[in-house]
N, C-alpha and C positions, 0 to 999 in steps of 0.2 A: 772718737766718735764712731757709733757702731754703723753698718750699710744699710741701716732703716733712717738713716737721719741724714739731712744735708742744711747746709751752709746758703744761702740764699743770697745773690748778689749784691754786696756793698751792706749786709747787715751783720750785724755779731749773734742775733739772735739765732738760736739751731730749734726750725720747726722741726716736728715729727710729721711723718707721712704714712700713712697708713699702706700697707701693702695691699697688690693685685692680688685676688685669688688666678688659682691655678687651673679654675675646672673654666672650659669654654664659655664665651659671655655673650651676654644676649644685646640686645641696644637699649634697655632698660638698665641692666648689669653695669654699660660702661658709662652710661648716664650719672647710675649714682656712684661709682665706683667717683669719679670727676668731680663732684658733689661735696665730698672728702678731703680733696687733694688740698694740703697748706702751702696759701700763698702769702706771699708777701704783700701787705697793702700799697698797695704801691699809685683916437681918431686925428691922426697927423692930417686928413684931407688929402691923400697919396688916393690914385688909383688903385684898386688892387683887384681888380677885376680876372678873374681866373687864375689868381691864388686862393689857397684854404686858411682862413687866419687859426690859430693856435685852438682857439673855442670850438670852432668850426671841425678839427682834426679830432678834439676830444669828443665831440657830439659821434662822431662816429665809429671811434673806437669802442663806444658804451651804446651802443645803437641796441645791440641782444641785451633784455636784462630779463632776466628769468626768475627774479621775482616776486615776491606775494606784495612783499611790503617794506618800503624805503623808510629807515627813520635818520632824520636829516636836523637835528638838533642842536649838535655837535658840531663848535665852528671850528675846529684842528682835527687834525687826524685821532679816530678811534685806536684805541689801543686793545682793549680789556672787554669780555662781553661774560655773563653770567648767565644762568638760565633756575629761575624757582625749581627747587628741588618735589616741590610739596604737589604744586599744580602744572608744572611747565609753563605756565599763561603768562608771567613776568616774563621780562628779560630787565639786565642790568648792564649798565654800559659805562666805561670813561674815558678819557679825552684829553688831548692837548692843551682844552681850552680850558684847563683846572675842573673842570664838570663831569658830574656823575647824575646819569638820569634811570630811575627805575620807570621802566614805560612797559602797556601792555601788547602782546604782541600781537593780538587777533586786529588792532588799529592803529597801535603809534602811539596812544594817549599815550602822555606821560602823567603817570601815575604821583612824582614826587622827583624833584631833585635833590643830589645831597649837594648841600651848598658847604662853602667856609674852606675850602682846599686851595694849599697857593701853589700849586705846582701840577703838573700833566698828573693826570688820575692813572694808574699804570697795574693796579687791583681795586677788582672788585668782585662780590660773592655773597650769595645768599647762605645762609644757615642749614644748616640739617631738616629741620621744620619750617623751613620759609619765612617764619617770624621775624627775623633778623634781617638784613642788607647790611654786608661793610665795603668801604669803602677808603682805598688808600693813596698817598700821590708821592714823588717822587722825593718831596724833602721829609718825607714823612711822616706824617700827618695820617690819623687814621680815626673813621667815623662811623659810626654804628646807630643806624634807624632802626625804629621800630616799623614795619611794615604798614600794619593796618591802622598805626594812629600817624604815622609819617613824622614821626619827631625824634629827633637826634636825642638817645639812652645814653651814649658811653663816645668819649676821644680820647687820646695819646695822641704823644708825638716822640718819635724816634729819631733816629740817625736815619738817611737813604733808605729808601723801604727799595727791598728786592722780591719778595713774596707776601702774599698772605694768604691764608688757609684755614675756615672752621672746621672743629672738629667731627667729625663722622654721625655722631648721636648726644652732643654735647651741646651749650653754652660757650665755647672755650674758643676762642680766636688765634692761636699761633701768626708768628710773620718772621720773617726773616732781615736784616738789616745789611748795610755796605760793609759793617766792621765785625763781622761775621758773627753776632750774635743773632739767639733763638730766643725771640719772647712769646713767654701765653698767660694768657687774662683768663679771667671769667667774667664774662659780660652780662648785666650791666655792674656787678661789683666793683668790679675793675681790680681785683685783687692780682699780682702777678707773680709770674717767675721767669726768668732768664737763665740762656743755658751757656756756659763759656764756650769759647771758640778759636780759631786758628789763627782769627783775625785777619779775615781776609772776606769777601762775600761768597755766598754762595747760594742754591735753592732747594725748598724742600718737599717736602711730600709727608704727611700721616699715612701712615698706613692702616688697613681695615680694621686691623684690630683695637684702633684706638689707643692701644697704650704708649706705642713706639713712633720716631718719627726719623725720618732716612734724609739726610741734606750730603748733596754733593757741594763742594769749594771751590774755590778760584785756584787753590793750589794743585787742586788734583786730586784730594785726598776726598773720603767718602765715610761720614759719621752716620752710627746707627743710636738716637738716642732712647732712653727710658725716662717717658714723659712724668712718672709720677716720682721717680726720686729723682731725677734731674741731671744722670750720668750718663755719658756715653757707654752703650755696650759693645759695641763694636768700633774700630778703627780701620777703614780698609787704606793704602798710605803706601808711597814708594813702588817698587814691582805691580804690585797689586793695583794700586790705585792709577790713576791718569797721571798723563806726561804736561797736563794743560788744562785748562780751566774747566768744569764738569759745570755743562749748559740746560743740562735735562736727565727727569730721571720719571722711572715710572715703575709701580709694583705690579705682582699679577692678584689673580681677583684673591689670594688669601695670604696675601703680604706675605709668603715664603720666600720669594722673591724679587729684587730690583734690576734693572736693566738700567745703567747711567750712558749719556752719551758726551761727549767732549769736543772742546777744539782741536785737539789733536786725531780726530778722525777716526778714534774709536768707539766702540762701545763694548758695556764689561755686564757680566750677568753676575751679580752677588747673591750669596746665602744669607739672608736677614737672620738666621736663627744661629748659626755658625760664624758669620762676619765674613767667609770667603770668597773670594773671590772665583767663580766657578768656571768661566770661559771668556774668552773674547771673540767678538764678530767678528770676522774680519771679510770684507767686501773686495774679493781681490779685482784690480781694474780700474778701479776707484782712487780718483788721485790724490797718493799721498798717505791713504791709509795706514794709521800703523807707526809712520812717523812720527819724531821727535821735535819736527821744525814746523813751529803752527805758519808759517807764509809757505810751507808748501801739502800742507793738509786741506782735507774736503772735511769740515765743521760739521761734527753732528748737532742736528736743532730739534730734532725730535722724537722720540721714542716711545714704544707701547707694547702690551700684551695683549692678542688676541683671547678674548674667555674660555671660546669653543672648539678653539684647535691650538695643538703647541708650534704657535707660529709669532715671535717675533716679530716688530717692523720697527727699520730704522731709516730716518729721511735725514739725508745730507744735504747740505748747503749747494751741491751744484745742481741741484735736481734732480737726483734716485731715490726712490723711496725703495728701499731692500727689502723682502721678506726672508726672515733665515726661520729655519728649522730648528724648534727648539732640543730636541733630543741630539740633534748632530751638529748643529751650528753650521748646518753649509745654506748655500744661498739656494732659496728654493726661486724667488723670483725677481727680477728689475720691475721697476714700475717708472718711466721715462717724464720727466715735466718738461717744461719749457723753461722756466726760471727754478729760482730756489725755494727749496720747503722751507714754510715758516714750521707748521704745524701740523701734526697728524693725531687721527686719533679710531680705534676701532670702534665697530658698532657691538650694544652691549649683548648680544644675542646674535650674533653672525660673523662672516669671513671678511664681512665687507669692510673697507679702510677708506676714513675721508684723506682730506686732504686740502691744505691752503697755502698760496705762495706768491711770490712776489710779482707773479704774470698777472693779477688777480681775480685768479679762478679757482672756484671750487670742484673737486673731484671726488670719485669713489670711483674706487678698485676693488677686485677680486681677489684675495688676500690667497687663497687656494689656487689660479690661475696666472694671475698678474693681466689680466684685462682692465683694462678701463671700461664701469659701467656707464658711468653718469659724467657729465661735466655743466656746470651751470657757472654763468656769466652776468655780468651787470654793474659790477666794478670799475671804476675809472683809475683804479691804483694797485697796491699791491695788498690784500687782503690777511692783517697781521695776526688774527685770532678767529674762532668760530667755536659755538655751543651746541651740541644736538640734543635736543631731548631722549627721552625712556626711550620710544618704542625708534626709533631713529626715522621717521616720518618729516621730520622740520630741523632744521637748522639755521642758526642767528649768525651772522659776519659778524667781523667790526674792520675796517680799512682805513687805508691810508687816506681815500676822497672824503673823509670827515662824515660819512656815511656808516650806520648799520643797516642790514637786510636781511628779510626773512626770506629764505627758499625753503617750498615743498618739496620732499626727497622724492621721486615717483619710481617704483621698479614695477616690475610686469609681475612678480610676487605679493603685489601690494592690493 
Protein backbone atom coordinates (compact mmCIF):
# COMPACT_ATOMS: atom_id res chain seq x y z
CA UNK A 1 0.00 0.00 0.00
CA UNK A 2 1.60 3.31 -1.30
CA UNK A 3 1.68 6.66 1.48
CA UNK A 4 -1.35 8.12 -0.43
CA UNK A 5 -3.69 5.42 0.82
CA UNK A 6 -4.69 4.30 4.36
CA UNK A 7 -6.44 1.54 6.01
CA UNK A 8 -9.50 2.73 7.82
CA UNK A 9 -10.41 1.29 11.18
CA UNK A 10 -11.95 -2.20 11.47
CA UNK A 11 -12.57 -2.18 7.52
CA UNK A 12 -10.55 -4.13 4.58
CA UNK A 13 -11.63 -1.62 2.23
CA UNK A 14 -8.29 0.86 1.28
CA UNK A 15 -9.91 4.46 0.43
CA UNK A 16 -7.77 6.80 -1.47
CA UNK A 17 -7.18 10.24 -0.10
CA UNK A 18 -6.46 12.93 -1.97
CA UNK A 19 -3.41 15.00 -1.06
CA UNK A 20 -2.82 18.54 0.68
CA UNK A 21 -1.38 21.02 -1.66
CA UNK A 22 1.82 22.60 -0.59
CA UNK A 23 1.38 26.28 -1.45
CA UNK A 24 -0.27 28.21 1.77
CA UNK A 25 -4.31 27.85 2.26
CA UNK A 26 -6.73 30.07 2.77
CA UNK A 27 -10.18 29.10 4.89
CA UNK A 28 -11.83 28.56 1.66
CA UNK A 29 -8.59 26.21 0.54
CA UNK A 30 -9.10 24.10 3.88
CA UNK A 31 -12.75 23.99 3.52
CA UNK A 32 -12.66 22.29 0.39
CA UNK A 33 -9.60 20.68 0.76
CA UNK A 34 -11.96 18.56 3.87
CA UNK A 35 -14.65 18.42 1.33
CA UNK A 36 -12.52 15.53 -0.25
CA UNK A 37 -11.21 13.78 2.57
CA UNK A 38 -12.61 9.69 2.33
CA UNK A 39 -14.29 8.73 5.07
CA UNK A 40 -15.52 5.81 6.21
CA UNK A 41 -19.51 5.64 6.62
CA UNK A 42 -19.45 5.07 9.66
CA UNK A 43 -35.18 23.75 61.43
CA UNK A 44 -34.56 21.46 64.55
CA UNK A 45 -36.36 24.44 66.64
CA UNK A 46 -32.77 24.91 68.47
CA UNK A 47 -31.97 28.65 69.30
CA UNK A 48 -29.38 29.80 67.23
CA UNK A 49 -29.48 33.36 67.83
CA UNK A 50 -25.97 34.89 67.00
CA UNK A 51 -24.61 32.07 65.09
CA UNK A 52 -24.36 32.34 61.10
CA UNK A 53 -26.30 29.23 59.67
CA UNK A 54 -24.30 27.68 56.55
CA UNK A 55 -26.80 29.89 53.89
CA UNK A 56 -26.18 32.86 55.90
CA UNK A 57 -21.96 32.50 55.63
CA UNK A 58 -22.41 31.71 51.81
CA UNK A 59 -24.69 34.79 51.34
CA UNK A 60 -21.76 36.56 52.34
CA UNK A 61 -18.95 35.15 50.89
CA UNK A 62 -20.82 36.16 47.41
CA UNK A 63 -21.87 39.44 48.71
CA UNK A 64 -19.37 41.27 45.66
CA UNK A 65 -20.61 39.94 42.39
CA UNK A 66 -19.47 41.94 39.63
CA UNK A 67 -21.52 40.86 37.21
CA UNK A 68 -23.67 41.73 34.12
CA UNK A 69 -25.62 38.63 34.05
CA UNK A 70 -26.20 35.36 36.19
CA UNK A 71 -27.52 32.31 34.20
CA UNK A 72 -28.86 30.00 36.77
CA UNK A 73 -30.31 27.03 34.75
CA UNK A 74 -28.16 24.59 35.49
CA UNK A 75 -28.94 22.32 38.50
CA UNK A 76 -24.98 20.66 39.04
CA UNK A 77 -22.06 22.26 38.74
CA UNK A 78 -21.14 24.02 35.10
CA UNK A 79 -18.44 22.39 33.66
CA UNK A 80 -18.00 23.59 29.97
CA UNK A 81 -18.78 27.14 28.47
CA UNK A 82 -18.48 28.15 24.59
CA UNK A 83 -18.80 31.43 23.04
CA UNK A 84 -20.43 31.79 19.00
CA UNK A 85 -17.63 32.31 16.91
CA UNK A 86 -19.66 34.14 14.15
CA UNK A 87 -21.54 36.90 16.50
CA UNK A 88 -20.23 36.51 20.25
CA UNK A 89 -24.01 37.08 21.25
CA UNK A 90 -24.43 33.10 22.09
CA UNK A 91 -22.96 31.42 24.68
CA UNK A 92 -23.09 27.63 25.28
CA UNK A 93 -22.81 25.86 28.44
CA UNK A 94 -22.99 22.06 30.22
CA UNK A 95 -23.60 20.58 33.40
CA UNK A 96 -23.69 18.04 35.90
CA UNK A 97 -27.24 17.80 35.42
CA UNK A 98 -26.73 15.98 31.80
CA UNK A 99 -27.82 19.61 30.24
CA UNK A 100 -26.48 21.59 27.67
CA UNK A 101 -28.21 25.03 27.16
CA UNK A 102 -27.33 27.52 24.19
CA UNK A 103 -28.65 30.84 25.73
CA UNK A 104 -28.15 34.50 24.65
CA UNK A 105 -25.91 36.50 26.45
CA UNK A 106 -27.12 40.16 26.40
CA UNK A 107 -30.35 38.33 28.66
CA UNK A 108 -30.14 34.77 29.70
CA UNK A 109 -32.80 33.57 27.29
CA UNK A 110 -32.24 30.44 26.50
CA UNK A 111 -32.21 30.02 23.13
CA UNK A 112 -32.52 25.95 22.95
CA UNK A 113 -31.53 23.14 25.03
CA UNK A 114 -29.56 20.05 23.73
CA UNK A 115 -31.57 17.52 25.27
CA UNK A 116 -31.08 13.37 25.28
CA UNK A 117 -27.45 13.28 27.22
CA UNK A 118 -27.16 10.61 30.13
CA UNK A 119 -24.20 11.90 31.72
CA UNK A 120 -22.42 15.40 33.15
CA UNK A 121 -22.21 17.52 29.74
CA UNK A 122 -18.21 17.97 30.14
CA UNK A 123 -17.94 19.52 25.95
CA UNK A 124 -19.48 21.77 24.24
CA UNK A 125 -18.69 24.15 21.11
CA UNK A 126 -19.79 26.03 18.43
CA UNK A 127 -18.66 25.59 14.83
CA UNK A 128 -16.38 27.90 12.80
CA UNK A 129 -19.63 29.63 11.24
CA UNK A 130 -21.76 29.47 14.17
CA UNK A 131 -24.21 27.21 12.48
CA UNK A 132 -23.50 24.30 14.29
CA UNK A 133 -23.59 23.66 18.42
CA UNK A 134 -22.04 20.23 19.80
CA UNK A 135 -22.44 18.93 22.37
CA UNK A 136 -20.72 16.02 24.60
CA UNK A 137 -21.09 14.16 27.93
CA UNK A 138 -19.14 11.88 29.83
CA UNK A 139 -20.30 8.41 28.64
CA UNK A 140 -20.10 9.82 25.45
CA UNK A 141 -22.70 10.62 23.79
CA UNK A 142 -22.21 13.39 21.23
CA UNK A 143 -24.88 15.87 19.63
CA UNK A 144 -24.94 18.25 17.03
CA UNK A 145 -27.72 21.19 16.54
CA UNK A 146 -28.47 23.16 13.96
CA UNK A 147 -28.41 26.70 15.46
CA UNK A 148 -31.04 28.68 13.76
CA UNK A 149 -33.78 25.78 13.22
CA UNK A 150 -32.70 24.16 16.88
CA UNK A 151 -32.99 20.66 15.80
CA UNK A 152 -30.57 17.99 16.53
CA UNK A 153 -28.52 17.05 12.53
CA UNK A 154 -26.09 14.46 13.61
CA UNK A 155 -25.14 11.99 17.20
CA UNK A 156 -22.68 9.22 18.00
CA UNK A 157 -21.78 7.53 20.72
CA UNK A 158 -18.16 6.67 21.82
CA UNK A 159 -16.26 5.29 24.57
CA UNK A 160 -15.59 8.30 27.56
CA UNK A 161 -15.35 11.39 25.82
CA UNK A 162 -12.26 13.38 26.95
CA UNK A 163 -12.29 16.37 24.19
CA UNK A 164 -14.05 17.70 21.49
CA UNK A 165 -12.98 20.17 18.87
CA UNK A 166 -14.53 21.62 15.46
CA UNK A 167 -12.50 22.22 12.88
CA UNK A 168 -11.07 25.69 12.18
CA UNK A 169 -13.07 26.50 8.70
CA UNK A 170 -14.58 23.11 8.40
CA UNK A 171 -17.87 20.84 8.92
CA UNK A 172 -15.52 18.33 10.75
CA UNK A 173 -16.08 17.48 14.45
CA UNK A 174 -12.86 15.75 16.00
CA UNK A 175 -13.08 14.36 19.84
CA UNK A 176 -10.99 12.47 21.73
CA UNK A 177 -12.02 9.30 23.76
CA UNK A 178 -10.66 7.32 27.49
CA UNK A 179 -9.15 4.59 25.22
CA UNK A 180 -6.92 6.94 23.47
CA UNK A 181 -8.53 7.02 20.14
CA UNK A 182 -9.05 10.17 17.65
CA UNK A 183 -12.22 10.44 15.84
CA UNK A 184 -13.43 12.97 13.09
CA UNK A 185 -16.88 12.96 11.16
CA UNK A 186 -18.21 15.19 8.86
CA UNK A 187 -21.23 16.67 9.97
CA UNK A 188 -24.22 16.21 9.13
CA UNK A 189 -22.97 13.10 6.95
CA UNK A 190 -21.56 11.48 9.58
CA UNK A 191 -19.06 9.76 7.49
CA UNK A 192 -15.84 9.10 9.73
CA UNK A 193 -12.34 8.24 10.49
CA UNK A 194 -10.44 7.15 13.51
CA UNK A 195 -7.01 7.54 14.34
CA UNK A 196 -5.00 4.66 16.39
CA UNK A 197 -3.48 5.15 19.62
CA UNK A 198 -1.33 4.38 22.68
CA UNK A 199 -4.28 3.42 24.31
CA UNK A 200 -4.45 5.25 26.99
CA UNK A 201 -6.47 8.85 27.12
CA UNK A 202 -5.40 11.90 26.33
CA UNK A 203 -6.29 15.72 24.78
CA UNK A 204 -6.03 17.55 21.80
CA UNK A 205 -5.77 20.56 20.00
CA UNK A 206 -6.12 21.27 15.81
CA UNK A 207 -3.91 23.31 14.93
CA UNK A 208 -4.43 26.51 12.58
CA UNK A 209 -3.53 25.13 9.68
CA UNK A 210 -6.31 22.70 9.78
CA UNK A 211 -4.60 19.84 8.33
CA UNK A 212 -2.69 18.55 11.65
CA UNK A 213 -3.77 17.76 14.97
CA UNK A 214 -1.15 17.64 18.31
CA UNK A 215 -2.84 15.31 21.35
CA UNK A 216 -0.80 14.83 24.45
CA UNK A 217 -1.37 11.18 26.55
CA UNK A 218 -1.81 9.81 29.64
CA UNK A 219 1.61 8.10 29.09
CA UNK A 220 3.54 11.17 28.60
CA UNK A 221 4.08 10.67 25.25
CA UNK A 222 2.88 13.60 22.59
CA UNK A 223 1.37 12.59 18.86
CA UNK A 224 1.48 15.03 15.94
CA UNK A 225 -1.13 13.74 13.50
CA UNK A 226 -1.98 14.24 9.61
CA UNK A 227 -5.60 14.64 9.63
CA UNK A 228 -6.08 13.64 5.91
CA UNK A 229 -4.06 10.48 5.58
CA UNK A 230 -4.54 9.50 9.04
CA UNK A 231 -0.74 8.95 10.27
CA UNK A 232 0.92 10.16 12.93
CA UNK A 233 3.87 12.51 11.84
CA UNK A 234 5.53 12.89 14.68
CA UNK A 235 6.22 10.92 18.01
CA UNK A 236 7.58 13.05 20.85
CA UNK A 237 8.00 9.70 23.71
CA UNK A 238 10.58 8.93 26.51
CA UNK A 239 13.40 11.62 27.20
CA UNK A 240 11.57 14.05 25.14
CA UNK A 241 8.26 13.38 26.17
CA UNK A 242 6.65 13.77 29.86
CA UNK A 243 7.38 11.67 32.92
CA UNK A 244 3.37 11.75 33.60
CA UNK A 245 0.12 12.21 32.21
CA UNK A 246 0.04 15.47 29.52
CA UNK A 247 -2.99 17.62 31.03
CA UNK A 248 -2.88 20.56 28.59
CA UNK A 249 -1.35 21.69 25.44
CA UNK A 250 -1.67 24.82 23.40
CA UNK A 251 -0.02 26.04 19.78
CA UNK A 252 1.14 29.57 18.95
CA UNK A 253 -0.96 31.57 16.55
CA UNK A 254 0.89 29.58 13.31
CA UNK A 255 0.92 26.10 14.80
CA UNK A 256 4.92 26.13 14.49
CA UNK A 257 4.60 25.46 17.73
CA UNK A 258 3.14 23.47 21.11
CA UNK A 259 3.63 24.17 24.62
CA UNK A 260 2.34 20.65 26.62
CA UNK A 261 2.06 20.88 30.26
CA UNK A 262 1.83 17.74 32.75
CA UNK A 263 1.54 16.22 36.08
CA UNK A 264 4.76 15.89 36.53
CA UNK A 265 5.36 19.64 36.79
CA UNK A 266 6.69 20.34 33.52
CA UNK A 267 6.16 21.76 30.62
CA UNK A 268 7.95 21.07 27.16
CA UNK A 269 7.85 23.57 23.95
CA UNK A 270 7.70 21.17 20.76
CA UNK A 271 8.59 21.75 17.07
CA UNK A 272 5.34 20.74 15.20
CA UNK A 273 7.17 20.67 11.82
CA UNK A 274 10.35 18.69 13.14
CA UNK A 275 8.61 16.64 16.05
CA UNK A 276 11.33 18.12 18.69
CA UNK A 277 11.36 18.63 21.47
CA UNK A 278 12.89 22.33 21.82
CA UNK A 279 13.02 23.20 25.61
CA UNK A 280 11.66 22.82 28.81
CA UNK A 281 10.35 25.43 31.38
CA UNK A 282 11.47 24.99 34.10
CA UNK A 283 10.10 27.18 37.20
CA UNK A 284 12.73 26.99 39.73
CA UNK A 285 11.13 27.23 43.46
CA UNK A 286 8.15 25.61 42.39
CA UNK A 287 7.46 22.42 44.17
CA UNK A 288 8.68 19.62 42.68
CA UNK A 289 9.18 20.82 39.40
CA UNK A 290 11.01 18.51 37.16
CA UNK A 291 10.46 15.60 39.19
CA UNK A 292 9.58 12.11 38.51
CA UNK A 293 7.25 11.53 41.51
CA UNK A 294 3.64 12.97 40.53
CA UNK A 295 2.74 13.09 44.79
CA UNK A 296 5.51 15.47 44.93
CA UNK A 297 5.10 17.67 41.85
CA UNK A 298 3.10 21.21 41.29
CA UNK A 299 0.56 19.82 38.17
CA UNK A 300 0.57 21.96 35.29
CA UNK A 301 -3.32 22.84 34.26
CA UNK A 302 -2.79 25.25 31.87
CA UNK A 303 -0.93 26.60 29.26
CA UNK A 304 -0.73 29.28 26.34
CA UNK A 305 0.92 31.62 23.95
CA UNK A 306 0.94 35.17 24.14
CA UNK A 307 0.27 36.50 20.11
CA UNK A 308 2.16 39.91 20.56
CA UNK A 309 5.03 39.16 22.46
CA UNK A 310 7.19 35.85 22.81
CA UNK A 311 6.03 35.18 26.17
CA UNK A 312 4.90 32.01 27.32
CA UNK A 313 2.45 31.34 30.38
CA UNK A 314 2.26 28.46 32.49
CA UNK A 315 -0.26 28.03 35.68
CA UNK A 316 0.40 25.37 38.02
CA UNK A 317 -1.94 23.69 40.29
CA UNK A 318 -0.54 25.50 43.61
CA UNK A 319 -1.28 28.84 42.37
CA UNK A 320 1.53 30.50 39.92
CA UNK A 321 0.89 31.40 36.86
CA UNK A 322 4.57 31.80 35.31
CA UNK A 323 5.53 33.90 32.56
CA UNK A 324 8.82 32.61 30.76
CA UNK A 325 10.51 34.20 27.91
CA UNK A 326 10.22 32.57 25.05
CA UNK A 327 13.65 33.02 23.33
CA UNK A 328 15.48 32.23 26.73
CA UNK A 329 13.08 30.17 28.76
CA UNK A 330 13.83 31.96 32.08
CA UNK A 331 11.23 33.19 34.18
CA UNK A 332 10.27 36.69 33.34
CA UNK A 333 7.32 36.77 35.91
CA UNK A 334 5.15 35.07 39.09
CA UNK A 335 1.83 36.09 38.98
CA UNK A 336 0.57 34.80 42.86
CA UNK A 337 -3.25 33.28 43.39
CA UNK A 338 -4.92 32.32 46.19
CA UNK A 339 -5.87 28.74 45.21
CA UNK A 340 -5.09 26.76 42.24
CA UNK A 341 -5.41 27.65 38.40
CA UNK A 342 -7.91 25.88 36.64
CA UNK A 343 -7.47 27.80 33.62
CA UNK A 344 -5.64 30.44 31.70
CA UNK A 345 -5.76 32.08 28.70
CA UNK A 346 -4.25 35.28 26.64
CA UNK A 347 -6.02 38.06 25.17
CA UNK A 348 -6.06 37.88 21.26
CA UNK A 349 -4.27 41.21 20.67
CA UNK A 350 -2.43 42.09 24.10
CA UNK A 351 -0.12 41.18 27.07
CA UNK A 352 -2.98 40.79 29.13
CA UNK A 353 -3.62 37.05 30.82
CA UNK A 354 -7.00 35.96 32.33
CA UNK A 355 -7.28 33.65 34.66
CA UNK A 356 -9.64 31.18 36.74
CA UNK A 357 -9.28 29.04 39.84
CA UNK A 358 -10.54 27.28 42.58
CA UNK A 359 -10.91 30.60 45.06
CA UNK A 360 -13.54 31.53 42.41
CA UNK A 361 -12.23 34.51 40.96
CA UNK A 362 -11.54 35.88 37.79
CA UNK A 363 -8.22 37.76 37.09
CA UNK A 364 -6.16 39.58 34.57
CA UNK A 365 -2.54 40.24 34.56
CA UNK A 366 0.00 41.91 32.95
CA UNK A 367 1.87 39.37 30.99
CA UNK A 368 4.84 42.15 30.44
CA UNK A 369 4.91 43.15 34.27
CA UNK A 370 3.30 40.51 36.32
CA UNK A 371 0.57 42.95 37.88
CA UNK A 372 -2.61 42.12 38.66
CA UNK A 373 -4.98 44.29 36.55
CA UNK A 374 -8.51 43.31 37.17
CA UNK A 375 -10.00 40.80 39.64
CA UNK A 376 -13.89 40.38 39.46
CA UNK A 377 -15.92 38.24 41.97
CA UNK A 378 -19.51 36.82 42.29
CA UNK A 379 -18.82 33.10 42.49
CA UNK A 380 -19.91 30.98 45.34
CA UNK A 381 -17.39 28.20 44.29
CA UNK A 382 -14.62 27.44 42.35
CA UNK A 383 -14.80 28.78 38.71
CA UNK A 384 -13.86 25.58 36.36
CA UNK A 385 -13.78 27.33 32.85
CA UNK A 386 -14.40 30.70 31.23
CA UNK A 387 -14.79 32.07 27.28
CA UNK A 388 -13.69 35.65 26.16
CA UNK A 389 -14.81 37.03 23.27
CA UNK A 390 -12.86 38.81 19.86
CA UNK A 391 -12.14 42.08 21.23
CA UNK A 392 -11.59 40.61 24.98
CA UNK A 393 -14.37 43.12 26.37
CA UNK A 394 -16.70 40.27 28.07
CA UNK A 395 -16.17 37.17 29.31
CA UNK A 396 -18.62 34.11 30.21
CA UNK A 397 -17.72 31.73 33.72
CA UNK A 398 -19.06 28.37 34.23
CA UNK A 399 -18.51 27.20 38.09
CA UNK A 400 -18.93 24.99 40.52
CA UNK A 401 -22.38 27.00 42.24
CA UNK A 402 -24.13 25.53 39.13
CA UNK A 403 -24.09 29.05 37.80
CA UNK A 404 -22.68 30.74 34.51
CA UNK A 405 -21.85 34.68 34.39
CA UNK A 406 -21.20 37.31 32.29
CA UNK A 407 -18.44 39.92 33.43
CA UNK A 408 -17.71 43.18 31.49
CA UNK A 409 -13.82 43.26 31.21
CA UNK A 410 -13.24 47.26 32.07
CA UNK A 411 -9.52 48.81 31.67
CA UNK A 412 -8.81 52.48 31.59
CA UNK A 413 -7.65 51.66 27.71
CA UNK A 414 -11.12 50.83 27.15
Amino acid sequence: MDQDSIMLHGDEEIIEVIELNDAEPGPDDLADDLEDVDFEDGGDGEDNEGWETEDEMEAEEVEQDDSELTFSKHTGSVFCVGLDPATNAMAVTGGEDDKAYVWRISDGEVLFECTGHKDSVTCVCFSFDSALVASGDMSGVIKVWQVDTKEEVWSFEVSDLEWLEWHPCAPVLLAGTDDGNMWMWKVPGGECKTFPSPACHGNGKILPDGKRAVVGYEDGSVRVWDLKKGNSLHVIKGRDGHQGAVTCLSSNKDGSLVVTGSVDGSAKLINTATGKMVSVFSADGLRGTGSTSQEETNSVESVGFCNILPLVGVAYLDGTLVIFDLATQMVRNRCRHEAGIVHMQWEESSALVSTCGLDGALRQWDGRSGNLVSEYRGHAAEVLAFALNRDSSMVVTASGDHQAKVFCLQRPDR
